[in-house]
C-alpha positions as CSV (number, residue, x, y, z in Angstrom):
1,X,-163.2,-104.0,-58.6
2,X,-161.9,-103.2,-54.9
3,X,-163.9,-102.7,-52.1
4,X,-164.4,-100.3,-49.2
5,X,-163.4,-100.2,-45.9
6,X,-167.1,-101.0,-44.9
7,X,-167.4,-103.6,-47.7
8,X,-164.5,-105.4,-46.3
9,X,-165.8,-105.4,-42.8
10,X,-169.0,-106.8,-43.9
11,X,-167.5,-109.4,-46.0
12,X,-165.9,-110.8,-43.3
13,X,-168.7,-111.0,-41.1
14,X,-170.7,-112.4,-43.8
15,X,-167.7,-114.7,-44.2
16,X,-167.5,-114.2,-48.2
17,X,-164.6,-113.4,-49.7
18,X,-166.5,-109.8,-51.8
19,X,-169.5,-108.3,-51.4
20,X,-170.9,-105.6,-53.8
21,X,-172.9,-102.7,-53.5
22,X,-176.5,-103.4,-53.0
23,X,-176.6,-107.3,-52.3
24,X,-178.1,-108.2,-49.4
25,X,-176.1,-110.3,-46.5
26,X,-176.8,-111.4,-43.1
27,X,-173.7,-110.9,-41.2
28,X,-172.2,-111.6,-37.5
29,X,-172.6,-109.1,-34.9
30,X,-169.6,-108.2,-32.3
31,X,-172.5,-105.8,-30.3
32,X,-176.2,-105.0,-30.3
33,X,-176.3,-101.8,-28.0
34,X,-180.1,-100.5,-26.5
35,X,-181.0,-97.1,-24.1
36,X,-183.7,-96.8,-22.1
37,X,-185.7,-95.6,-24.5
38,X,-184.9,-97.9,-27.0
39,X,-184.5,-101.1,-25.0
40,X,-187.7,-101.9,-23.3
41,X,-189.5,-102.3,-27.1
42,X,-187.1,-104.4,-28.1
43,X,-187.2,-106.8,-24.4
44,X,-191.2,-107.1,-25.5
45,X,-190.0,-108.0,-29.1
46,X,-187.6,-110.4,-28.0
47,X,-190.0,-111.6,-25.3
48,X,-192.9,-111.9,-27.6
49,X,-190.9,-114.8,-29.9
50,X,-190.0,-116.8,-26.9
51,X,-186.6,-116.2,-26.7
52,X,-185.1,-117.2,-23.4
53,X,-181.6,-116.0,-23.4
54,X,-179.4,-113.4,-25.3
55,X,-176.5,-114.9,-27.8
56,X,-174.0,-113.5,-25.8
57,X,-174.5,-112.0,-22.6
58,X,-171.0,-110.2,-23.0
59,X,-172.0,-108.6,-26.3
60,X,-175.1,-106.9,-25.4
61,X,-175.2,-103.2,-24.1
62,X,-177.8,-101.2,-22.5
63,X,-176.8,-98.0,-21.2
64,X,-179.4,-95.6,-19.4
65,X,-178.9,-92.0,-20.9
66,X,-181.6,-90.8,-22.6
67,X,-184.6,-89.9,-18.8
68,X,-181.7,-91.3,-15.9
69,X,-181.8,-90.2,-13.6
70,X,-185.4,-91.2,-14.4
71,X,-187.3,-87.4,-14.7
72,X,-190.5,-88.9,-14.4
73,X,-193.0,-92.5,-13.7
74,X,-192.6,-93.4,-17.4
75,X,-188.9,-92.9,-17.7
76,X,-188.8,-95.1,-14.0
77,X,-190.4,-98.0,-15.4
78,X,-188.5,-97.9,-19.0
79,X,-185.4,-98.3,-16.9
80,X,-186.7,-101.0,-14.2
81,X,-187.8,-103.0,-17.4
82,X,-183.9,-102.9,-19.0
83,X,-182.6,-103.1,-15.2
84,X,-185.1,-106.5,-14.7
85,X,-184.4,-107.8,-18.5
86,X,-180.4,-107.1,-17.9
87,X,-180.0,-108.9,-14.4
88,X,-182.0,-112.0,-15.6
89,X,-179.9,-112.4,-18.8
90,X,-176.9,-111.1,-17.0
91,X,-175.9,-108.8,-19.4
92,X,-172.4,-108.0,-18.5
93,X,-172.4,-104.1,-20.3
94,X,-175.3,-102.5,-18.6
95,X,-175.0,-99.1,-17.4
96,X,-177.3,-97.1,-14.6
97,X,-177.2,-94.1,-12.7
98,X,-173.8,-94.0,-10.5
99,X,-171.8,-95.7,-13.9
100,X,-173.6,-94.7,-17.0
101,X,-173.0,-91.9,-19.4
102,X,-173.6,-90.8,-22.7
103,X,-173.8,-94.5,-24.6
104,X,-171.8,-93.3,-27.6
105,X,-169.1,-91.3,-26.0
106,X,-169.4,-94.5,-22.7
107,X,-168.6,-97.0,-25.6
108,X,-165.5,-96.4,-27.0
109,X,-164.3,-95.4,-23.6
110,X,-164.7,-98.5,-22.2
111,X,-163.0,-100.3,-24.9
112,X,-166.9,-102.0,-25.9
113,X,-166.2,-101.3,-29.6
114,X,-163.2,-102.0,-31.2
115,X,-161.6,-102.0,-34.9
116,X,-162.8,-103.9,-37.4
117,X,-165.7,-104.5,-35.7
118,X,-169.9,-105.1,-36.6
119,X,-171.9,-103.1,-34.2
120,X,-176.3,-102.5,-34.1
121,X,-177.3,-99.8,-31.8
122,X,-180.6,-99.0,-31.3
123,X,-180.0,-95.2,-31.8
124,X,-179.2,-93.5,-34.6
125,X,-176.2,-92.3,-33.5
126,X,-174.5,-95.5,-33.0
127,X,-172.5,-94.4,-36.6
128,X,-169.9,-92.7,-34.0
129,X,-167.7,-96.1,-33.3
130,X,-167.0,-95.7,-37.2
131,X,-164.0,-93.2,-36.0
132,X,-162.0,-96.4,-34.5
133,X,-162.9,-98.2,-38.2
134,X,-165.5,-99.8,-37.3
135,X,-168.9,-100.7,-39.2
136,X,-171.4,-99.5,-36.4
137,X,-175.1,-98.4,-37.6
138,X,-178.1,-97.7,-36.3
139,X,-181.1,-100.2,-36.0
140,X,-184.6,-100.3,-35.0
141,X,-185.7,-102.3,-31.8
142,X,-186.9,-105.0,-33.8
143,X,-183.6,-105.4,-35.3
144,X,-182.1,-105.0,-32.0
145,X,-184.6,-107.7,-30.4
146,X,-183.3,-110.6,-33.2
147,X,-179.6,-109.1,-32.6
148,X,-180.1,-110.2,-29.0
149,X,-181.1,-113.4,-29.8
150,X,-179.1,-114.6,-32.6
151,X,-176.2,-112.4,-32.9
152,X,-177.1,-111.5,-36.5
153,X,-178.6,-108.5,-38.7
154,X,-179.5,-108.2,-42.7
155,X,-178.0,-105.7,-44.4
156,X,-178.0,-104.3,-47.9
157,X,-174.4,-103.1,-48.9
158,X,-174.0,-99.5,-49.4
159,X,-172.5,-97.7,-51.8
160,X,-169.6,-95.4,-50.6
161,X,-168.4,-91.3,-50.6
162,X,-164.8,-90.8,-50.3
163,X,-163.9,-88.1,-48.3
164,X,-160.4,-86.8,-48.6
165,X,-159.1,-84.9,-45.7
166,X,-155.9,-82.6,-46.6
167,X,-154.7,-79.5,-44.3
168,X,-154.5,-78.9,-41.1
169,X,-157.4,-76.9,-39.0
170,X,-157.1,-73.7,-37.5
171,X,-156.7,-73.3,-33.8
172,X,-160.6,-72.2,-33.6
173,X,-162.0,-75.4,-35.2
174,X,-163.1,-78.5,-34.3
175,X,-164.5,-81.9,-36.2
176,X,-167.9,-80.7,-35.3
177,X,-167.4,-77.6,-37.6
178,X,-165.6,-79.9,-40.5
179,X,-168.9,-82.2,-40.2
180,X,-171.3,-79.5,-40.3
181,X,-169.4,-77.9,-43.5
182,X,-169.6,-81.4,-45.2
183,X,-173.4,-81.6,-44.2
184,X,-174.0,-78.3,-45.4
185,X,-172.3,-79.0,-48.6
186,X,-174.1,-82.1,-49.6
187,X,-177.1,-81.9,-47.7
188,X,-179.2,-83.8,-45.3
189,X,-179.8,-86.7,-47.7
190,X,-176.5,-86.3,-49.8
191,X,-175.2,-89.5,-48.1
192,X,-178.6,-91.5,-48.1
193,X,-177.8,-95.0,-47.4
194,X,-174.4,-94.6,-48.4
195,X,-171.0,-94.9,-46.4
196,X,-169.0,-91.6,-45.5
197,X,-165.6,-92.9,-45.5
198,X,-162.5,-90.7,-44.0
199,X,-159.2,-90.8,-45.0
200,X,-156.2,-88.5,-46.5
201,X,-152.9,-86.9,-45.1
202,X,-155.2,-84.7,-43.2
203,X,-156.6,-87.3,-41.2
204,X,-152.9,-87.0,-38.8
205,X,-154.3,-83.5,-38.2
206,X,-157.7,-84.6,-36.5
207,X,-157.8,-86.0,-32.9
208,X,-160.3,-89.1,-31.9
209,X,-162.3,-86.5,-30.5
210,X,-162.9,-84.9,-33.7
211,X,-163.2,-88.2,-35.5
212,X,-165.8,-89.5,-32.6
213,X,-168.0,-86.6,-33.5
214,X,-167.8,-86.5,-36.9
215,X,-168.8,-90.1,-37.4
216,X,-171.4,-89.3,-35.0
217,X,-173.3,-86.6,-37.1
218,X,-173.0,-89.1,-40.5
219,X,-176.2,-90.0,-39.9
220,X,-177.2,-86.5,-40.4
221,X,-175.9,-86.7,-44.1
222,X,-178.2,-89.5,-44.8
223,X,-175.8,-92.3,-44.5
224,X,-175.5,-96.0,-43.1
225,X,-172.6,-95.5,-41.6
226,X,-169.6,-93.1,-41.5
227,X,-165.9,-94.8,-40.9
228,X,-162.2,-93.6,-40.7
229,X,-159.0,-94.9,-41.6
230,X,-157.2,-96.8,-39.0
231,X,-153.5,-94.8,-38.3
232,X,-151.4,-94.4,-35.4
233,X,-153.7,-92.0,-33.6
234,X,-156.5,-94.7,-33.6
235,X,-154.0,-97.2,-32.8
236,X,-153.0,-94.7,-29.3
237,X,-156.3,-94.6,-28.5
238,X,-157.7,-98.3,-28.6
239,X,-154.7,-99.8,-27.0
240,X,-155.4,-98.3,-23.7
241,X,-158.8,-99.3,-24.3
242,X,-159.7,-102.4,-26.7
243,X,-158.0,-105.6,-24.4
244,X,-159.0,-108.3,-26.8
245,X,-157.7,-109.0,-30.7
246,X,-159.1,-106.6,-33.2
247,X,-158.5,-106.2,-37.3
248,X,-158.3,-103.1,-39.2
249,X,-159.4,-102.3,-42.8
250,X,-158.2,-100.1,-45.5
251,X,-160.0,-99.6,-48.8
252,X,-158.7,-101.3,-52.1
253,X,-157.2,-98.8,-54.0
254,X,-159.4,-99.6,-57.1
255,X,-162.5,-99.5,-54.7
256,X,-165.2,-98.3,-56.3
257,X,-166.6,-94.7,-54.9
258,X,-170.5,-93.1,-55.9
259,X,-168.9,-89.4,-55.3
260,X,-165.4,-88.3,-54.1
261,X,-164.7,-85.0,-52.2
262,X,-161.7,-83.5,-51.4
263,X,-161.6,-81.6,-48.2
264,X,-158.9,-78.8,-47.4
265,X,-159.4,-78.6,-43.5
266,X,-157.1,-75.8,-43.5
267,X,-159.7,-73.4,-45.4
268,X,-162.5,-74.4,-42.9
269,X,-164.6,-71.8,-40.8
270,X,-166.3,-72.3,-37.5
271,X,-169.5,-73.2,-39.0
272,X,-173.3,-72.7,-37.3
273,X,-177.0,-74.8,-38.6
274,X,-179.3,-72.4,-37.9
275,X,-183.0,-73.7,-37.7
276,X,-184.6,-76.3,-38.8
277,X,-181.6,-78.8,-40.5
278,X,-178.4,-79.8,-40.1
279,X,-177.5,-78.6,-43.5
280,X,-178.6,-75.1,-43.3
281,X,-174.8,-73.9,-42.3
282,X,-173.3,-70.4,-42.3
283,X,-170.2,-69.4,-41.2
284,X,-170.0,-65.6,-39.0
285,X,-169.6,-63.5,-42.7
286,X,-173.0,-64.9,-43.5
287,X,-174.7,-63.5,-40.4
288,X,-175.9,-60.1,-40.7
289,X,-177.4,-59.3,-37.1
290,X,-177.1,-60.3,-33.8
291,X,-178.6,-63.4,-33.0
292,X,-179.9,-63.1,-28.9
293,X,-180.0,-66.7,-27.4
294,X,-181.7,-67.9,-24.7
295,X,-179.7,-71.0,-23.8
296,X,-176.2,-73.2,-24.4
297,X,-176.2,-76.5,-24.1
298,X,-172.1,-77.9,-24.0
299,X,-172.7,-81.7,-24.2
300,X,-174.3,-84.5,-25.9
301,X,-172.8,-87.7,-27.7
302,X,-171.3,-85.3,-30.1
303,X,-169.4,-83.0,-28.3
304,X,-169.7,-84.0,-24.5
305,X,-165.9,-85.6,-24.4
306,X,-162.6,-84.4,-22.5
307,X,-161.8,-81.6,-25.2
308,X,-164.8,-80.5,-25.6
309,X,-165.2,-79.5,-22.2
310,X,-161.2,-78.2,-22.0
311,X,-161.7,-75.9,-24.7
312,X,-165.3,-74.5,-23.0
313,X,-163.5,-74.2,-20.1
314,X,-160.8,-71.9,-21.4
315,X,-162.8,-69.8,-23.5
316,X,-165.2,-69.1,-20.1
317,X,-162.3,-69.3,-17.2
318,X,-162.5,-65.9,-15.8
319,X,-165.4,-64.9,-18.0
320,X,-169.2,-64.8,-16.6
321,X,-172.3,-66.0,-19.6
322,X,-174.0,-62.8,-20.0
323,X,-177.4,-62.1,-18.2
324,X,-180.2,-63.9,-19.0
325,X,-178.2,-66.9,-21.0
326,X,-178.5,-70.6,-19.2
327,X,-175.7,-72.1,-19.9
328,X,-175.8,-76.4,-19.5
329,X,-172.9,-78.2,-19.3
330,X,-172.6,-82.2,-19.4
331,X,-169.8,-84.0,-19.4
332,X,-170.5,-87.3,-21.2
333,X,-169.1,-89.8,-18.6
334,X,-168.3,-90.3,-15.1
335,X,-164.8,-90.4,-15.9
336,X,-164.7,-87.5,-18.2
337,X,-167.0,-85.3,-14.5
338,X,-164.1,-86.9,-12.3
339,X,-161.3,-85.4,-15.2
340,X,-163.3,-82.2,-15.2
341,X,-163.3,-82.1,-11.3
342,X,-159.7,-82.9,-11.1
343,X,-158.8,-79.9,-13.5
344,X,-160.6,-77.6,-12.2
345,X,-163.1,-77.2,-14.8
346,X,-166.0,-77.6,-12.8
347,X,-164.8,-74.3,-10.9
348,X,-164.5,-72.2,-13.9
349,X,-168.0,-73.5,-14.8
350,X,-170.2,-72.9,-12.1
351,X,-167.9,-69.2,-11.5
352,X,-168.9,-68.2,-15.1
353,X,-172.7,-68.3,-14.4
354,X,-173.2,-72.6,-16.1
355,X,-175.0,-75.4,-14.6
356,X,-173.1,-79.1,-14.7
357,X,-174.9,-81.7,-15.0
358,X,-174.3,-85.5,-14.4
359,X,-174.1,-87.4,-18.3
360,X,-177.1,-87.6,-19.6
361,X,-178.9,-86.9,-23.2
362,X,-181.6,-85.0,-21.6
363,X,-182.0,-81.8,-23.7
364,X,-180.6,-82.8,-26.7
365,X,-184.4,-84.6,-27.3
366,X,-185.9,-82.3,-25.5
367,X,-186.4,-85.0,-22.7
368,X,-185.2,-82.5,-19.5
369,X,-182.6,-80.7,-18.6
370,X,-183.0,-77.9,-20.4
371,X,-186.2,-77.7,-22.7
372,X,-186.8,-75.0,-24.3
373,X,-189.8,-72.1,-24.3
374,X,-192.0,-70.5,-27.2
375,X,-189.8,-68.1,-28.9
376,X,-186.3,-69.6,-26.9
377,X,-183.2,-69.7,-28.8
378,X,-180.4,-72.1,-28.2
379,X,-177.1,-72.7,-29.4
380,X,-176.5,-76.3,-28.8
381,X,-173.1,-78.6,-29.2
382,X,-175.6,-81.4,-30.3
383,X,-176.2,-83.2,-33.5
384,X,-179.7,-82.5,-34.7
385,X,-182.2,-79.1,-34.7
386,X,-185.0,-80.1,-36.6
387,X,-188.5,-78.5,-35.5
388,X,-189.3,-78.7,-31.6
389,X,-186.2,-81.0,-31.0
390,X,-185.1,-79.4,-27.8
391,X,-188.7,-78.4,-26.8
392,X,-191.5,-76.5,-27.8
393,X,-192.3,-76.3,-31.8
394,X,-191.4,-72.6,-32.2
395,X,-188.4,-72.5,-30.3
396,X,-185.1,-72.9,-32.1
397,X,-181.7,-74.7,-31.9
398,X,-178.3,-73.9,-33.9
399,X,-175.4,-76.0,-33.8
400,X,-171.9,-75.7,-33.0
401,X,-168.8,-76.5,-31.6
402,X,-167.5,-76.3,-28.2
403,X,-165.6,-73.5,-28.7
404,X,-168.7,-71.3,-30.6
405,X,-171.2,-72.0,-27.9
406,X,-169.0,-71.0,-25.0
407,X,-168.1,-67.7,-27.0
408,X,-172.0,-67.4,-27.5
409,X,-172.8,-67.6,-24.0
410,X,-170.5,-65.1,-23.1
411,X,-171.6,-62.6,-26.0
412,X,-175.3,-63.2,-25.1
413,X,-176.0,-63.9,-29.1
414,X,-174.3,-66.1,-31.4
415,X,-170.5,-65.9,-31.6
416,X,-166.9,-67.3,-32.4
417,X,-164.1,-67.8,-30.5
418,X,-161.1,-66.1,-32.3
419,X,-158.3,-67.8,-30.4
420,X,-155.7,-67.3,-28.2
């Protein structure tokens, strides 16, 4: 029997010619990532074994995104303890106010994560670098703390979904709409500890943008890890970015798959999770009344890159969000503000009625930067909306693209962009 495109990766860290599903295998680690939220429990792990000095000072990440700008005396001495920990072990990828941004959109960027790679993160969310076909997953700090220190994780294998993408989308949607529609199909758990892997002819019809978000939100399914097929739009985007020899992976065509979907993006709908799970999705025909929100978040890991923020920008340019809706917006890096600034977007923004803000996670926790009220609603381009997630326990959060919450903001309730 073949194996997987994550198999493969794994078996070549564990440097074993196969692996199967469900053995157990310590493999090699190419980067152990940490935030500020997640770091400073893991420096007091590491620190609590005695362990002098990271394995590789050039493989370790910490990016401050979650409180930085610190919002508070907690969140100041979280960072000082990753800013101390990083300059002692001089960790050559650590990211504070003036460079950071959103870790998993700052990542791949940068060129950090690459093809073929094996990559711990100490955030849930570190599934996203699966879009350049790499194994990336997330860890707790323990398991970040030994990653630091020996450059190696346990894993059981997981057993794989195959999900194969045919069509082309409409104009109107995004990856953050296909990824929601595969949540909603097979449900918060439908994935459980299993890999969500991409490919098909449709795969030429989704941008890295798409890809990066819909790897993001695999975790949301339940699974390990979520990857895509390498191809010549991955290829584009790495080689500006990845300056070091990588390896791609394809799965064996006999590879053995626990469930196999076949996915027509064409017949996609901009899609919405309402309240209280990812997987609770309805498309506008579902949605019998008005839905009056209270706030729009644009932003997040998810959906805070360059496209993201084009596409909010031309559904708001010459438009004003209607009374009484804040609108957020956060580019997810520096470079992405400077592209943003450079376009003009930042204009169109803050003339339409938004606030920008500089990258950060902030509301997307419910950390700052937009928390919400008793009774607030919020359509939100993040990844999760689970019960007091963006603030206070009987406020609410739905989820969707780019293009849905800028229409929303406008409308004043929740809408769809219809296209231009």
């Amino acid at each position: 029997m073949g194996m997987t495109m994550t198999q493969k990766i794994l078996a070549e860290h564990a440097h074993v010619a196969e692996v199967k599903a469900g053995q157990l295998i310590e493999v090699d680690l190419d980067m152990v990532l940490g935030n500020d939220i997640t770091s400073p429990v893991a420096i007091k792990e590491f620190e609590k074994y005695g362990f002098e000095q990271v394995f590789d000072p050039g493989r370790v990440t910490m990016v401050m995104d979650h409180f930085a700008p610190n919002k508070d005396i907690k969140a100041a001495q979280q960072c000082k303890a990753c800013r101390t920990f990083a300059y002692a072990k001089n960790i050559k990828h650590f990211y504070d106010v003036g460079e950071m941004g959103i870790e998993h959109a700052l990542l791949p960027e940068k060129g950090i994560v690459g093809p073929g790679e094996c990559i711990i993160g100490a955030d849930s969310h570190t599934c996203t670098y699966g879009a350049l076909n790499a194994f990336s997953t997330g860890v707790g700090s323990t398991d970040m703390a030994a990653g630091m220190a020996t450059g190696k994780c346990w894993f059981k294998i997981p057993e794989a979904i195959k999900f194969d993408l045919r069509g082309k989308l409409a104009p109107n949607v995004s990856g953050k709409d296909v990824i929601l529609h595969i949540i909603g199909m097979i449900g918060v758990d439908g994935a459980l500890y299993k890999s969500m892997e991409f490919s098909g002819v449709g795969l030429r019809n989704l941008t890295m943008d798409d890809r990066l978000a819909m790897a993001n939100m695999a975790i949301e399914a339940g699974a390990k890890n979520g990857i895509f097929a390498y191809d010549e739009i991955t290829e584009a985007y790495v080689k500006e970015r990845v300056h070091r020899p990588y390896k791609t992976y394809e799965a064996d065509s006999d590879a053995d798959y626990a469930n196999v979907y076949h996915i027509d993006l064409s017949a996609i709908k901009p899609t919405i999770a309402f309240p209280h799970l990812p997987e609770n999705t309805k498309t506008m025909e579902d949605i019998k009344e008005n839905i009056v929100i209270d706030q729009v978040v644009i932003g997040s890991c998810t959906n805070g890159r360059l496209s993201d923020m084009e596409i909010a920008a031309k559904i708001l340019k010459g438009k004003h969000v209607a009374k009484g809706v804040r609108t957020i917006i956060i580019p997810a890096t520096q470079a992405i503000y400077k592209e943003c600034m450079k376009r003009g977007y930042m204009e169109i923004f803050i003339d339409a009625g938004c606030v920008v803000s500089t990258p950060t996670c902030g509301p997307c926790l419910g950390g700052y930067m937009g928390i919400l009220a008793e009774g607030e609603r919020c359509v939100a381009t993040t990844n999760r909306n689970f019960v007091g997630r963006m603030g206070h326990v009987e406020s609410e959060v739905y989820l969707a693209s780019p293009a849905t919450a800028a229409a929303s903001a406008i409308a004043g309730h929740i809408a769809v962009w219809e296209g231009e």
